[in-house]
Every structure is written in structure tokens, then in C-alpha cells.
N, C-alpha and C positions, 0 to 999 in steps of 0.2 A: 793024799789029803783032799779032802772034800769041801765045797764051800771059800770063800773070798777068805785069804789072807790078810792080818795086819799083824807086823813084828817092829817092838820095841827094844833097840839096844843103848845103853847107857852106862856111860861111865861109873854115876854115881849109884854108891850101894843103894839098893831099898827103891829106887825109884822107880825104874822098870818095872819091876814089881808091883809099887803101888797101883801106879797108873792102869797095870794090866788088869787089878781088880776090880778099880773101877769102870773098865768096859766088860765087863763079863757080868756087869753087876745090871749092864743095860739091853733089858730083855728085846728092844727093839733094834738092836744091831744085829746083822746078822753075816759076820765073817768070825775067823778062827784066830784070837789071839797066842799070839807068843812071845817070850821073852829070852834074848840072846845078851849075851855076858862078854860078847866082841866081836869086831867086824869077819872075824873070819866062819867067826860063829854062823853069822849072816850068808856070808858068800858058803856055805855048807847050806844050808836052809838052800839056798839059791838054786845051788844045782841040784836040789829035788824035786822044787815048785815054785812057781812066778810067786812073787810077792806082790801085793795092788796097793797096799800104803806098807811105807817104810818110814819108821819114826827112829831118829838116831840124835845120837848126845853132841852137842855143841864141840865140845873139846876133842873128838876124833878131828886130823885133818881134814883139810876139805882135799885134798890131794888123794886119799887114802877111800874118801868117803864117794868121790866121783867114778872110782873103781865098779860101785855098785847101780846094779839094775832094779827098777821096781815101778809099777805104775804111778806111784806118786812118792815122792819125797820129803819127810819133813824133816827139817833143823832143829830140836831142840836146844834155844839159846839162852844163857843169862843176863845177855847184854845184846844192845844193836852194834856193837864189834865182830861180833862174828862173820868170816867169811863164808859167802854161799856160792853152791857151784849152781850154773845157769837153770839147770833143773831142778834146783832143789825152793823150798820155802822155807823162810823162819816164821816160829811158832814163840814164843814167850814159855819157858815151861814151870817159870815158880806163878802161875795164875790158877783158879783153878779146873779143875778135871771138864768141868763142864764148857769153860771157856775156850780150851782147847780144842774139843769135840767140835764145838762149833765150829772152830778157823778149819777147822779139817774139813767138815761139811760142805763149808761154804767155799773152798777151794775148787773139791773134788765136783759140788754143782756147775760152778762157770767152767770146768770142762768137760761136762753132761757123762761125770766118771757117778753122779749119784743115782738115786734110784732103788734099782734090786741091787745094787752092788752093798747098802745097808738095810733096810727093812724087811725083815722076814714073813713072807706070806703065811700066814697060820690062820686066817679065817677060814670057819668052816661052815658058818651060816651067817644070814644078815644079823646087822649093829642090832642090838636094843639099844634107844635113845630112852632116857626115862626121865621126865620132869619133876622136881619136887616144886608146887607149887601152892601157894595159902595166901588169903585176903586177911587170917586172921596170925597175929601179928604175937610174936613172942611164943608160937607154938612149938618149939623145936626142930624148924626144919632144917636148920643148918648140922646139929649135930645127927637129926634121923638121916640124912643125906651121906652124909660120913660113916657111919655106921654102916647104911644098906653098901655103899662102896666097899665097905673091906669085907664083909660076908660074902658080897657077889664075888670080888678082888680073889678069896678062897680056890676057886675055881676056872676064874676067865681072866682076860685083860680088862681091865676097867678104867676109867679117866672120868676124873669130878671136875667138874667147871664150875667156880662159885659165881653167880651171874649176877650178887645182890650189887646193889649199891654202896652198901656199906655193910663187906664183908667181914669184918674184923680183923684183918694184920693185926698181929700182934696176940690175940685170943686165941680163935682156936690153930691159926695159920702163924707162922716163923714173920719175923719183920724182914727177912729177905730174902731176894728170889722173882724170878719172874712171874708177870703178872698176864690176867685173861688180856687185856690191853694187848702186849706181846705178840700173845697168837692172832688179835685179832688182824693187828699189823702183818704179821707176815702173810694171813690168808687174803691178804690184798695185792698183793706182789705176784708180778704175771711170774711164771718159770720159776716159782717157788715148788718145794713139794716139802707142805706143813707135815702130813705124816710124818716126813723126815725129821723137819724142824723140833720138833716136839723131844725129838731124842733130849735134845740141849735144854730145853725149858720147861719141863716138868720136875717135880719132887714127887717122895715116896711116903707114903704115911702106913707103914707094912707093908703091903703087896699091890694097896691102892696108890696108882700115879693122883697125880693132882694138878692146878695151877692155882697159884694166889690168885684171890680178888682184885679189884684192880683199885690203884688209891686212892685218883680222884675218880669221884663220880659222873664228873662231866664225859670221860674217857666212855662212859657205855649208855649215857640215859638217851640221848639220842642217836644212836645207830639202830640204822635201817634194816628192814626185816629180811632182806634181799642179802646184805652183809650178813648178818646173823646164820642166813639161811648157807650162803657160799662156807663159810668156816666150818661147819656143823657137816656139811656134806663131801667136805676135804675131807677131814678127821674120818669121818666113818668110808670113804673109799682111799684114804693112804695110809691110815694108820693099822697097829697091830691090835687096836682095841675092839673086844667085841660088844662092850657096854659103856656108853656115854651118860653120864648122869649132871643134869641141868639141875643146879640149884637156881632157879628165875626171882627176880623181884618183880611186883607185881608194877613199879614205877617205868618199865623199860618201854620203848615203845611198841607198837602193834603185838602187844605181850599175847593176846590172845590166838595170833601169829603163829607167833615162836612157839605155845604150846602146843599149836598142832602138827609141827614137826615130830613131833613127839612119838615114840610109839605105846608110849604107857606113859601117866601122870599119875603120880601118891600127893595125896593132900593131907596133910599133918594138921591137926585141928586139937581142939578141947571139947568136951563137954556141958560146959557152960550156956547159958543162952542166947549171949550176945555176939560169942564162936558160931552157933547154928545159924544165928541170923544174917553173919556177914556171908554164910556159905551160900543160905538161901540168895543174897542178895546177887550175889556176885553168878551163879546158876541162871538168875532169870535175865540178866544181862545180856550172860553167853545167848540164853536161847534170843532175845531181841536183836541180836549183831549177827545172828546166822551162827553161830560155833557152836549148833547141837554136835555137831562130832566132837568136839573138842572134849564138850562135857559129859558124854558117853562113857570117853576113856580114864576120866578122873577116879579114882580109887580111894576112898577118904580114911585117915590114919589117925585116929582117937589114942593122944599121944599122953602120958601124964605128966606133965609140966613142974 
């Protein structure tokens, strides 16, 4: 058997199973799930090949359950009752799939078991970062943003990060779920590894990952270009994505910045003349603060509204 092992065994019908769908379901894992039906099941797996996490049901004993070997141990509990053997951890397991992922993460980090032991190296050439950016206002760039995400999504890894202000929870995004806030939090934590992170705190909108916008606005208007710049450079050297797509508000600070991280901008516009003119305005700007490159790479997207 090839690749990191992780085997779940549990009493309860259906659950095993469940759970094992949903990591299989997360393309940036990258060990070999299995599902066993009893301990002995387990101790057979055992003596073929090391297991590196072992997730077992509460209600085996803990006598029965210390018998077993594995680089890491989890307890599935339904109570804080449950007895745990010295090496072992409890886990909560009616919360759900993602919250677990995490405790699991965040376990196997503080014993520097993460790393390549989850994310799968599958880049084959550098990130496209790609910014969707506009001065003019009600253009569609948040649903051309989501679009160009699932078309590229067809093909590669891709990750949308909604950067507006006031992204709309609730519209085109679910009212729960982790938000850009989140990530930006954890790309500030020394001995974090966010590629990791991400496993836990993205959603799927077809084949495109995502992260909510974030709720309050204070959370992103003033963060510094240097933070923006740190998270944005995690992502593209730990994660499995090979295209990042910036939806930017144009209120953030040192925006003109942040767009030059960029390795391509789409500017979604109208045709109208008061659209041309904020384009024009906003062009001569750049060229007066120095961001002729910036404006080089802008590609303007005549949208119909």
C-alpha cells in the first residue's frame, strides 16, 4: 500500500463510512482512507502496514483499544466520559466533518506529524494569481469572478477569495462557514502551514474551493500590504492550488499594491460613458503613483449588466 494511511473503525453503522466519504471528498489530503468493521479488522490492516492516524469509536474499550499501534490515535467520543489510553486523543464525533479534520490537523501540527504527511504535491507550474478588479461599481464582478473560477476549476485547482468589503453572505455565498478573516488569521501564526489549514476552511461551489467574505468590514479595510502579501504567498507555495483568483475591493488599503501581486487582472466594466470614464480616471492615477505595470496587466471585460 502506497501513500500515508488513515483507517476508521466504528461501532456505529453508517458512520465510518460517512466520514470516510467525506475525506476522500478532500482533494488536498493526500493519504489512503479505509474503513474497518472491528478491532481485529484493524490489528489485520496492522500486520500489513503501519497506520499514521487511527480513528476508533468511543464504545470499544479502552483496554482492547491500547492493544493497537498507529502514529496517531483518535477517540471518537459522545461524551467527555469516555476513558482514553495515555496515547490516545478524544475528538467529539457528532460535530462536523470539518471540525474534526481540523482537531486532527491541529494535533498531528504540534507534533510536526504535518506537512507532506497531508498535502499532495501536484504542482506542475507556477500559481496564476488573477485579480478581478473595477472602479466601476455594480459591474458584475463578483458573479464574472465565480464563473471564471468554475471554468478554470474544470481543469486545475483553483481557490476564490472574495476580498470586497461587503461580500454578500447570504447572496451569492451560504450564511455559514469560514470567512477570508480566518485565513487571514491563521497566515499570521508562526509554525502554522495555511496550505494545510485550508483543508478545514474552505467550501466547494462545484469543483471551485472558495472562502466567505468576511462580515465585518473593519476585519480587512485596513490590513497591510505586507499581510495581504504573507497570505497570498503561503497559499500559492503550500497549497495544492494552481490558480488563485482575487476578487479586490477597490476601498482596501495600498490596493494598487495588492494588485500588483497579481499575475493577470480582468476588469469587468460597462459600456456606458460614465464606466469609460471612471476607467480613464482611475488609469491615469495608476500612471501618476508609478503602477504603469500594474496597468499593463489589466485586461478590461465589457460585461452586460
Amino acid at each position: 500500500m502506497s501513500g500515508r494511511s488513515l483507517v476508521i473503525c466504528d461501532q456505529e453503522e453508517g458512520y465510518a463510512a460517512a466520514f470516510a466519504v467525506f475525506l476522500t471528498r478532500k482533494k488536498e489530503l493526500a493519504f489512503q482512507v479505509q474503513v474497518c468493521d472491528s478491532l481485529s479488522q484493524v490489528t489485520s490492516v496492522l500486520e500489513e502496514h503501519p497506520i499514521d492516524i487511527l480513528l476508533l469509536g468511543g464504545s470499544y474499550p479502552a483496554g482492547e483499544r491500547g492493544k493497537l499501534k498507529a502514529g496517531s490515535i483518535f477517540v471518537l467520543t459522545e461524551s467527555c466520559n469516555v476513558k482514553t489510553n495515555p496515547k490516545e486523543m478524544a475528538v467529539y464525533k457528532y460535530q462536523s466533518g470539518e471540525a474534526i479534520l481540523a482537531e486532527i490537523i491541529s494535533s498531528c501540527s504540534r507534533e510536526d506529524e504535518a506537512g507532506d504527511l497531508y498535502i499532495r504535491s501536484v504542482k506542475t507550474r507556477k500559481a496564476r494569481v488573477i485579480g478581478i478588479f473595477s472602479p466601476v461599481h455594480r459591474s458584475g464582478k463578483t458573479s464574472y469572478g465565480l464563473k471564471l473560477g468554475q471554468e478554470l476549476a474544470a481543469s486545475a485547482n483553483v481557490l476564490y477569495l472574495n476580498m470586497e468589503l461587503y461580500g454578500g453572505i447570504g447572496g451569492y455565498f451560504p450564511e455559514e462557514g469560514h470567512t477570508l478573516a480566518d485565513a487571514l488569521y491563521y497566515s499570521r501564526q508562526e509554525n502554522k502551514n495555511l496550505g494545510l489549514i485550508l483543508t478545514t476552511l474552505v467550501k466547494h461551489m462545484g469543483a471551485l474551493d472558495y472562502l466567505l467574505p468576511v462580515r465585518v468590514s473593519e476585519d480587512i479595510k485596513s490590513v497591510p500590504l505586507e499581510e495581504w502579501t504573507g497570505m497570498i504567498l503561503q497559499i500559492v507555495e503550500q497549497s495544492i492550488y494552481e490558480v488563485l483568483i482575487l476578487d479586490i475591493d477597490e476601498g482596501l488599503k495600498d490596493v494598487y499594491g495588492l494588485l500588483r501581486l497579481c499575475t493577470e487582472i480582468c476588469v469587468p466594466t460597462a459600456k456606458d460613458p460614465e464606466a469609460k470614464a471612471k476607467l480613464l480616471q482611475m488609469e491615469g492615477e495608476m500612471h501618476l503613483l508609478g503602477f504603469d505595470d500594474v496597468r499593463k496587466k489589466m485586461k478590461k471585460k465589457e460585461l452586460l449588466i
